[in-house]
N, C-alpha and C positions, 0 to 999 in steps of 0.2 A: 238411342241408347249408346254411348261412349262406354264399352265392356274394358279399362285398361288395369288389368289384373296381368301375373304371372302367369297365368294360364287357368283355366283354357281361355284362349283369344277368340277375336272376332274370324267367321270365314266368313271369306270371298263367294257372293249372290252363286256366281258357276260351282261351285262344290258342293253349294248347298243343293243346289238342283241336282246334281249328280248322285245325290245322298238319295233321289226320293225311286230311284231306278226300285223294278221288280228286282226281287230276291232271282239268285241263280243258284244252281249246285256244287257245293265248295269242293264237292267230288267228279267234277266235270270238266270239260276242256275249256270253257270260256275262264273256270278260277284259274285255270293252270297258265292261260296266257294272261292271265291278268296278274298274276303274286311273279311272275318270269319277267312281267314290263317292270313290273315295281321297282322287282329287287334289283335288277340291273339299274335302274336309275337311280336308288338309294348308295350303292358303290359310288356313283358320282360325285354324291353328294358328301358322301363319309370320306372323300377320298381313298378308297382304297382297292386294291383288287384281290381282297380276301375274303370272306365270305361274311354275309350280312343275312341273316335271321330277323321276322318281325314274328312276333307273338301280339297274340290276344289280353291284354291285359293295360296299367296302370304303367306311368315309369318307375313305382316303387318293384312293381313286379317283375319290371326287367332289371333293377338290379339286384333284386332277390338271387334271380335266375345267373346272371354274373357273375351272384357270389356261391350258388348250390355248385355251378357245373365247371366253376375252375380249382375248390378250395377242399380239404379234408378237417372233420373233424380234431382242434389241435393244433392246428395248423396257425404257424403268427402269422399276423398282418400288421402291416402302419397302414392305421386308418388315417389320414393328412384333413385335417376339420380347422375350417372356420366359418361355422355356420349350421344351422338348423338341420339342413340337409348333409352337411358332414358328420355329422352326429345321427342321422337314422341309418348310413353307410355301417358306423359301426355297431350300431344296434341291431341290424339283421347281420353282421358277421358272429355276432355274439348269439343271438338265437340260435343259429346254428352249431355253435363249439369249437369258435375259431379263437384262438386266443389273442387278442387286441390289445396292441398298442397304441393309443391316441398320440396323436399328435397337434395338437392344440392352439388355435392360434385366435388373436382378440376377434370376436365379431364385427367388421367393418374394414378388416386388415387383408388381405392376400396370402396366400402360400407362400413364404420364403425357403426356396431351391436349397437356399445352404443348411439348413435348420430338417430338411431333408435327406440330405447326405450325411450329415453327422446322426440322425437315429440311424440308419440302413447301416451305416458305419459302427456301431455302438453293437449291434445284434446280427452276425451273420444268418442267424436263423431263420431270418423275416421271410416268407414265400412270396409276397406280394405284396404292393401298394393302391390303398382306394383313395382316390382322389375325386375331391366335386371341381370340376371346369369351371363352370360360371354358379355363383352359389345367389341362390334365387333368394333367401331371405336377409343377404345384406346387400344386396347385386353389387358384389367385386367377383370381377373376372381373375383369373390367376393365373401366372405366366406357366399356362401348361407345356410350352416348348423347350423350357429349359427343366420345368420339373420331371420330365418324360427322361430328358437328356441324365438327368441325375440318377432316374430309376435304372436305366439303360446301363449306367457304368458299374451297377453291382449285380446287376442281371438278371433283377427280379420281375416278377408280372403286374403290368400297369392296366387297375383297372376303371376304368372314365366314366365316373359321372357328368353326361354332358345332356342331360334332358332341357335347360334351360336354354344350351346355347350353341347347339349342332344345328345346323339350315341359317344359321343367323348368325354365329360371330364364327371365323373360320379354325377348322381342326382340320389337318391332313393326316387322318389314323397313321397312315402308311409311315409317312415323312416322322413322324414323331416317334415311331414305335408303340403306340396302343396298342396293348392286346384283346382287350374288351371296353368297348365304347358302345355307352347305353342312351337312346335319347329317347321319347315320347311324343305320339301323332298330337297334343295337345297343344305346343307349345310356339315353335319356329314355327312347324310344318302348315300352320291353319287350317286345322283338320281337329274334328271335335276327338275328345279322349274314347281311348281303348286300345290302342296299340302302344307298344314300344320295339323299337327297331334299334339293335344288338350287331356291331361288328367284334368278330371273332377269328385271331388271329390262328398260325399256324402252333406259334408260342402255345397259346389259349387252349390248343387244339388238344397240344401234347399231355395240358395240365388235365385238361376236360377228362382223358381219357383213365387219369390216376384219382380226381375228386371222388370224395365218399359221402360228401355230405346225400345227403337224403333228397331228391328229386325224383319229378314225375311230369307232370306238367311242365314245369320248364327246362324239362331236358334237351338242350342242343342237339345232341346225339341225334334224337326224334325229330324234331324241327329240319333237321340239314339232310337225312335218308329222305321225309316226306318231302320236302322242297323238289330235290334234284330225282328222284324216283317216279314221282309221281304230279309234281307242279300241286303240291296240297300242306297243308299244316294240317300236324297229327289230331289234333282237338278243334272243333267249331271254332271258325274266325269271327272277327264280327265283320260281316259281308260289305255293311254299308259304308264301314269306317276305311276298309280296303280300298272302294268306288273311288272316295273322296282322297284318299291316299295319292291312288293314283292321276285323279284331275289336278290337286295343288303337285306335284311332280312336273307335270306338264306346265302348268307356270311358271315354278321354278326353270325349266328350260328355257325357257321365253325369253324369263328377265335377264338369265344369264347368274350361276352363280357369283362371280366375282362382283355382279352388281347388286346381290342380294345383300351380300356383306358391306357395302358399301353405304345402303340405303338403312342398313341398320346402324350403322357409323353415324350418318348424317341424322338420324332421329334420335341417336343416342345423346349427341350432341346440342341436340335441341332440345331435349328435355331439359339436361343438367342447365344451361342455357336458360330456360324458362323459369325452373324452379331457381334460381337468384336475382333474376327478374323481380319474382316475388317476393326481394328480402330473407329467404330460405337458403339453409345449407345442408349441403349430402353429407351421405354418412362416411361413404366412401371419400378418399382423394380422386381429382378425374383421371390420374394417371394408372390405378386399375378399377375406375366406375366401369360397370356393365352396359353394353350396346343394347341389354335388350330386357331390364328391368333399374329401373333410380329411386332408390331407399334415401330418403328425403329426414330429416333431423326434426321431431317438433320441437319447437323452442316453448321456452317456459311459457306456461299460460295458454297455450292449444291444447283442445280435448280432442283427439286424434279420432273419439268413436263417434264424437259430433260431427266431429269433421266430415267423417265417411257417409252420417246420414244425409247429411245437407244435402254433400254432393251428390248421393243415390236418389234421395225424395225432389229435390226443388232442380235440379239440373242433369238429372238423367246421365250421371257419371260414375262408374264403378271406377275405386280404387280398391288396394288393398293395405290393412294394417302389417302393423309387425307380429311378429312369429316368436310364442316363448319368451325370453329374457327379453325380447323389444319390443314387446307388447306395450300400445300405448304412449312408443318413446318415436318410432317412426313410424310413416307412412311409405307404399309403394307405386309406383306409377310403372305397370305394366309395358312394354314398347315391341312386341317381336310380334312376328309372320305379318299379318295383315295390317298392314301401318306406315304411315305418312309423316312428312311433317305437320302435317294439317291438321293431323289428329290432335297431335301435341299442343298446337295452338288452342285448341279446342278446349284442350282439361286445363292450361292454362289460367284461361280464362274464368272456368268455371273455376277454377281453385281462388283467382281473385275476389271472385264475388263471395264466395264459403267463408274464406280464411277469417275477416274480421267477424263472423257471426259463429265462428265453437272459439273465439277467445285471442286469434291474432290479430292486433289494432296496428300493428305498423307494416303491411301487409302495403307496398307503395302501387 
């Protein structure tokens, strides 16, 4: 089975076995050197030497948590959207009673830095900025080093949607100024869902300690006393997802981050690479396509839900469709944590064999 979705991905045979470990006591000494290995190795990873939180939950729920424990009811924000997942950013800012600004940009486009600075510019009011990194349902990355740099000049709090693309295309929190950067054990990490792991700045810190919005459960405050007090999170973890946490870390050390990014380069490229091979075009340009999901264009006359049964029934390959208004217009070929070129070869091909039978005949 070829699992190539935006997540969850496929693990590595070693995490799985890792996973099948007896339960321990999340209130004992063995959690306590185990969430202490982690998190010092998730700093590595996030770049930074500011303090990094993992909760129990979804990536939506770390950025829930993001948005309860940095913001007050009232409070503006620019929400920065170009895509499905920029649009749930401001949709839990708004559940909450945050007053939103969209910033709106075409589905398949990037963030443009300057079109940033003139809203920030327009409304001194703004307290902060929510930005998606790598936006999973059109996979364009967005030049978050310049967009950070632009937040940075008005002095507002930046806060990262980067579930898609933290362990897999490179973010230096530090270096950039993020104040909150959110990503999820499902995605880069190769580690089945249930965590999301949170960097939190000192910025972050200061906002944290004025936010009104209504938390509990994901309260930082709680997360950072039980961490450092006690080597614990305040609420039941999910134990197994911890284990596994911690084994894909330890490969991550192996490969060596800088060749982590690298190999997600080179598959990212081989996909785009593949799919025009097959007479197919992306949605994105490749100058910001994503390392580690390619949203792929159907061209007139592909049934995109045919599509996906083919390849799931006759060839053992998961893709994913489009999301909301691209429903049906593209497809997605997953590419991050546990993945090769080889892989890529692999759905390739099975995409050759599919594409003439939901309706593409000129498929070479």
């Amino acid at each position: 089975m070829q699992l190539r979705i935006p997540g969850p991905t496929p693990i590595p045979p070693e995490i799985l076995e890792v996973m099948s470990r007896q339960m321990i006591n999340h209130r004992g000494p063995q959690f306590a050197e185990l969430i202490h290995a982690i998190t010092s190795r998730l700093k590595e990873v996030f770049q930074t030497k500011g303090d990094v939180l993992i909760l129990t939950g979804s990536g939506t729920g770390g950025m829930e948590a993001a948005i309860v424990n940095t913001l007050s009811p009232g409070d503006k924000v620019l929400v920065v959207s170009n895509g499905f997942f920029g649009e749930r950013f401001a949709d839990i800012a708004e559940a909450f009673g945050a007053e939103v600004e969209r910033l709106r940009f075409e589905w398949g486009s990037p963030i443009d830095p300057d079109a940033v600075r003139q809203a920030l510019s327009q409304d001194p009011g703004i307290k902060a900025a929510l930005v998606t990194h790598n936006e999973t349902s059109t996979g364009v990355t967005s030049d978050l080093a310049s967009i950070s740099a632009v937040v940075r000049e008005f002095d507002k709090l930046l806060v990262v949607d980067a579930i898609s693309s933290l362990g897999a295309i490179d973010l230096p929190t530090d270096a950039w100024g993020c104040d909150v950067v959110v990503t999820a054990s499902q995605k880069g990490w190769m580690v089945p869902p249930g965590l999301a792991m949170v960097s939190v700045s000192q910025k972050a810190w200061q906002a944290q300690a004025g936010a009104k919005m209504p938390r509990y459960y994901w309260d930082f405050a709680k997360a950072k006393k039980f961490l450092e007090e006690k080597g614990q999170t305040p609420w039941t973890p999910a134990v197994s997802v911890f284990f596994a946490l911690g084994a894909a870390l330890e490969i991550f050390q192996r490969e060596g981050l800088p060749n982590v990014m690298a190999r997600h380069a080179r598959v990212g490229s081989k996909a785009r690479e593949e799919v025009r091979s097959l007479g197919l075009s992306l949605l994105p340009e490749d100058s910001y396509a994503s390392n580690t999901v390619t949203a792929v264009r159907a061209p007139e006359g592909l049934d995109v839900k045919l599509l996906l049964r083919i390849l799931r029934e006759e060839h053992g390959t998961i893709l994913a469709g489009g999301q909301q208004r691209l429903e049906g217009k593209i497809f997605r070929i997953g590419h991050l944590g546990y993945v090769n070129e080889q892989d890529i070869e692999a759905v390739s091909q099975a995409l050759r064999a599919a594409l003439p039978k939901a309706g593409f005949v000129t498929a070479r």
